[in-house]
N, C-alpha and C positions, 0 to 999 in steps of 0.2 A: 124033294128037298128045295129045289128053287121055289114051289110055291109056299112054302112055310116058311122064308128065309123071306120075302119080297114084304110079308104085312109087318116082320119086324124090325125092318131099316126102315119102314115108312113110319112107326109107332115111335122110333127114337128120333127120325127126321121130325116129326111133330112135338115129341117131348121136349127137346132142345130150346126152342124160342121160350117156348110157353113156361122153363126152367129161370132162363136171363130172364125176363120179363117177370116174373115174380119178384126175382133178389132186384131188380131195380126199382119194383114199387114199394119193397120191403126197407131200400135203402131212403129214399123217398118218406116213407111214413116214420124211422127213424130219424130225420134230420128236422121232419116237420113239429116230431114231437122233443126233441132236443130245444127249438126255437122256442115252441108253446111253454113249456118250462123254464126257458130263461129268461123268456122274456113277462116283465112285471103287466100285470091285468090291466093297466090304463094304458096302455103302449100297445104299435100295432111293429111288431119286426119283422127283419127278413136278416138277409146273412150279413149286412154292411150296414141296418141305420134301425133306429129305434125313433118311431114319431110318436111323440107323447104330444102333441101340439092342440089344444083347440077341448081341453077334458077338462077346465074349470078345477084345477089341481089348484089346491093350497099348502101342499106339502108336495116334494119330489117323493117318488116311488122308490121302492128301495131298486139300484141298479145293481150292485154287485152282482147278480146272476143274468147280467145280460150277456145276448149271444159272446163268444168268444171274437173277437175279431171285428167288432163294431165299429165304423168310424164315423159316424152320423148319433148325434141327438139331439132331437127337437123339442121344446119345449118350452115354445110361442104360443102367447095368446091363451094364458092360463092365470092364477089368481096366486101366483107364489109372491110371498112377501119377504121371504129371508129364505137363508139357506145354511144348513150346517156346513161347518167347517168338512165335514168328510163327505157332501154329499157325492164329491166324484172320485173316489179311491178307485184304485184300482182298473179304474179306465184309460190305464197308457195306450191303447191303440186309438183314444180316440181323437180327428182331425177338424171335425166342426158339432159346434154347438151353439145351438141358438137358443136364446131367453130372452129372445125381445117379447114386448109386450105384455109385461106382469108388471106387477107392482113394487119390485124391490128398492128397499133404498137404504141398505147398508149390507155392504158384501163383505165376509171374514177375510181376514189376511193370511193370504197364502191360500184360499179357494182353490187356485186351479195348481200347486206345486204337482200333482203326480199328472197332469195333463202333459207332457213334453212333447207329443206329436202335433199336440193342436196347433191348426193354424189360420184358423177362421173361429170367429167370438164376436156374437152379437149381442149384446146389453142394448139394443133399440128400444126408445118407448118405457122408459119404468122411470122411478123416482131416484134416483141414486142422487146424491149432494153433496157426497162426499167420498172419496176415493181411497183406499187406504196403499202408501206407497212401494207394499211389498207381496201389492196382489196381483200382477203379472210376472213376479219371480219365477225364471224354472219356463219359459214361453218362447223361448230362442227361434222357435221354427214359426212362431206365427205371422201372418203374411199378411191379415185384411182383421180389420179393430172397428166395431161400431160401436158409438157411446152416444148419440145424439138423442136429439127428445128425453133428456133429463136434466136434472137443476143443478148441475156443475159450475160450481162458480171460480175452481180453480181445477189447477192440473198439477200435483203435486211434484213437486223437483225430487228426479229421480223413480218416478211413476214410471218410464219406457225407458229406463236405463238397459231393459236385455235383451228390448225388441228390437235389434237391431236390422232381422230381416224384416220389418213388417213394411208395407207396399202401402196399405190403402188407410187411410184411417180418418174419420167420420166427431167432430165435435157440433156438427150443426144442431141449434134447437137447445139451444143452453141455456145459461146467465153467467158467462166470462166478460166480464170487463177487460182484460188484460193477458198473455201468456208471457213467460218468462222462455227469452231462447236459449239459456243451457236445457231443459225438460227438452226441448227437441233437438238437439244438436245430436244424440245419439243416433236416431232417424234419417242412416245413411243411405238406406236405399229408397225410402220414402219418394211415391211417386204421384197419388193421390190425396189431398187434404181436402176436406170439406168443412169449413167454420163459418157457414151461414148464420143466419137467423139469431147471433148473439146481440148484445146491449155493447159491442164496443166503446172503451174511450179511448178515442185518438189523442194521449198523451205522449208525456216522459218514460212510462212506464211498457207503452207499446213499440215505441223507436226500432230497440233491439230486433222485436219479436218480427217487425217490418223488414228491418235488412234480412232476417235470414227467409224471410219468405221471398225475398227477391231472388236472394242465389238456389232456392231451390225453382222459383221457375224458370231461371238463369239455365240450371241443367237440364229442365225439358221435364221437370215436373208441373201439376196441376195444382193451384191453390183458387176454389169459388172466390165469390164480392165478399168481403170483408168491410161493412157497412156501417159507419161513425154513426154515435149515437149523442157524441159529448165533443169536442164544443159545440155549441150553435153552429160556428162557420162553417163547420165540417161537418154537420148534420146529411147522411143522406149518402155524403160522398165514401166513394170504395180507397181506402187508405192506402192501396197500392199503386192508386194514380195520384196520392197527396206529393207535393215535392217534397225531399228530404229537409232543403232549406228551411221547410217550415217549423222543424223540429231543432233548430238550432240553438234557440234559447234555453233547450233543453245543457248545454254546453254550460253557459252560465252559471243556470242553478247547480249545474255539477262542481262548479268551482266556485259557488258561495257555501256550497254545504262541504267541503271537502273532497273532493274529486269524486263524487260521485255517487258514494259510498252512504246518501242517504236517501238519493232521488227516486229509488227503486221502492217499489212495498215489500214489507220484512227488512228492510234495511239493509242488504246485502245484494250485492252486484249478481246478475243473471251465472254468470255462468263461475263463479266461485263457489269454488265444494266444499274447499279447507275450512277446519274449525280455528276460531282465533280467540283467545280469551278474554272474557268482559271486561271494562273499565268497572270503577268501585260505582259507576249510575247506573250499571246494567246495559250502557250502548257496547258493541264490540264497536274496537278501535284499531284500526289498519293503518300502518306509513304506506308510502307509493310502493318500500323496497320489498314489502310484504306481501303488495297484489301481484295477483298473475296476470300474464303479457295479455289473456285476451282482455283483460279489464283495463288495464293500459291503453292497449290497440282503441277498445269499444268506447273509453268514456272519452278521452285525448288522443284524437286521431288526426296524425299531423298532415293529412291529406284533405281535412277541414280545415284546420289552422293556414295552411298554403293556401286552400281556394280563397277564405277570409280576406288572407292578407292580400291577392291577386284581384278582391274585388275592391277594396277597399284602395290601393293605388290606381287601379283601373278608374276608380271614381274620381281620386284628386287630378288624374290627367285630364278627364273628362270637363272637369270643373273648369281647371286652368285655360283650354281650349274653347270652351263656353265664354269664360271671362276676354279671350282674347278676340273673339268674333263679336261682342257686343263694344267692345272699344274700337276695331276695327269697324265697325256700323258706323258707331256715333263719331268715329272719325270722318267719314263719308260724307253723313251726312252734314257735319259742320262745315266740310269743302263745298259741298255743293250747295247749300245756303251763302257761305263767302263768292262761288265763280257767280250767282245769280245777281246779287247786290252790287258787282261788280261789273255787271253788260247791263244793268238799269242803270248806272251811273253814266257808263260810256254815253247809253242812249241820247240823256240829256244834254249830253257834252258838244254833240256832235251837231245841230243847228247854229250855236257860238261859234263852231269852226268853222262852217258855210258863210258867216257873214263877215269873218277877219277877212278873207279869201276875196270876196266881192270888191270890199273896201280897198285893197290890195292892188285889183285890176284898175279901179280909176284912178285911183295916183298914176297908175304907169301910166293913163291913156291923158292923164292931165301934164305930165313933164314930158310928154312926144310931142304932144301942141306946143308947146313953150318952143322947145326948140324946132 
């Protein structure tokens, strides 16, 4: 009995592994063939990212049977010029997506609405020129924004109204003349900007967009050179080492055109949302009691007005103490012209006095002989 009983604990001791070891390569060819199935023939997956990058696509592949649970899509360095509005349904898990380097240059409105976990989006390197302002809608968690190397010549107001968590965000490699800082005012935690390589004009129109890039490197955020391209004098120069004084005339023209209210392009103050109804010419027409405090604050800021005024007496003291030192000179100088003309007088004087003095001695020495 023992020896009959010994080869068959030995035959289930071997059975055993060789059991597991099956159901695990079985599980194994099942997930692999789960993936091969979901995932589209131009695309290489795994359980977390689909790389469709570098396959000369001109159309996106259909996604909706990608793996479950994807948070990666790539799909750089391909020949996509447009995209339908649903190319990414149904992709809520997904967290980065990259489309740099294609050729798109006009993206549907509302693109990314069922995206709400993303939170990296790269538009690197393609043609876009025009932004439409309700295509980061529904992006609340996105954290890092590439838009550089394309022909962006504005940033439309209210384009990052929801990205309030986003951290890094990339405009270098443009054609911006100008930003308007309500568009960034939303951009609270903002800690990285890159606006390199634009055509800036250091005007009226960039002022605002200047102060708020101060206080955010004020907080310990990053903004690159930001490099004048308009006027000549400021050709060259990074506009965050321009002095503010230089932007003062800006002040003026605010208050030859109405406070303000036309110095801007579009004609409306940066960070004014409200709608106001036109006049019968088509300008909209604002009182002071109708603008908001920051257009108040930003165009009539009495902490310019104060310094103005604090230089402008500083000078007439300045003036009057100039004026009172060159009188005090030429007082000087007219005394000490008068004491000189006055010891060359003496000088001459003073041989006549030697010889009344002489004459003086011999009368005495002539009435002592007498008597």
């Amino acid at each position: 009995m023992q020896l009959s009983t010994a080869p068959t604990v030995g035959r289930r001791r071997r059975g055993n592994p060789d059991s597991q070891g099956l159901l695990g390569v079985l599980s194994v060819c099942a997930t692999l063939l789960q993936l091969c199935a979901g995932c589209p023939s131009e695309c290489v997956c795994n359980s977390l990212e689909a790389n469709c990058s570098g396959r000369s696509l001109v159309s996106v592949p259909a996604l909706t049977s990608l793996p479950e649970g994807t948070h990666t899509l790539l799909l750089a360095n391909n020949r996509l010029s447009s995209l339908p509005v649903s190319a990414f349904a149904n992709l809520s898990t997904l967290e980065t997506l990259d489309l740099s380097n294609n050729y798109l240059d006009n993206l549907p409105s509302r693109l990314f609405r069922e995206l709400s976990n993303l939170s990296d989006l790269s538009l690197r390197n393609n043609s876009l020129t025009v932004l439409d302002r309700e295509l980061f809608r529904g992006l609340t968690l996105l954290r890092r924004l590439d838009l550089s190397l394309n022909g962006l010549a504005a940033v439309p107001l209210g384009l990052l109204d929801e990205l309030q968590g986003l951290t890094w965000l990339s405009l270098a490699g443009n054609r911006l003349h100008a930003l308007e800082r309500a568009t960034f005012e939303p951009l609270v935690n903002l800690q990285h900007l890159e606006l390199g390589m634009n055509p800036w004009e250091c005007d009226c129109n960039l002022r605002d967009f200047k102060h708020w890039m101060e206080w955010l490197i004020y907080r310990g955020g990053y903004v690159d050179a930001v490099e004048c391209t308009l006027p000549k004098d400021l050709r060259g120069r990074d506009i965050r080492g321009v002095p503010v004084e230089m932007f003062n005339y800006c002040l003026q023209l605010e208050d030859e055109n109405g406070g303000g209210a036309g110095s801007t392009k579009g004609g409306s103050p940066p960070c004014f949302r409200g709608t106001a109804a036109p006049s019968s010419e088509g300008a909209v027409v604002r009182t002071e009691a109708e603008l908001p405090d920051c257009v108040k604050q930003r165009y009539r800021p009495v902490s310019v007005r104060r310094a103005i005024g604090t230089v402008v007496i500083a000078g007439v003291v300045c003036g009057i103490v100039c004026i009172m030192m060159v009188a005090a000179a030429a007082y000087g100088c007219i005394y000490a012209s008068l004491m000189a003309k006055y010891q060359r007088e003496l000088k001459k004087r003073q041989p006549l006095m030697g010889d009344a003095e002489a004459e003086g001695d011999q009368e005495e020495k002539q009435i002592s002989s007498v008597a």
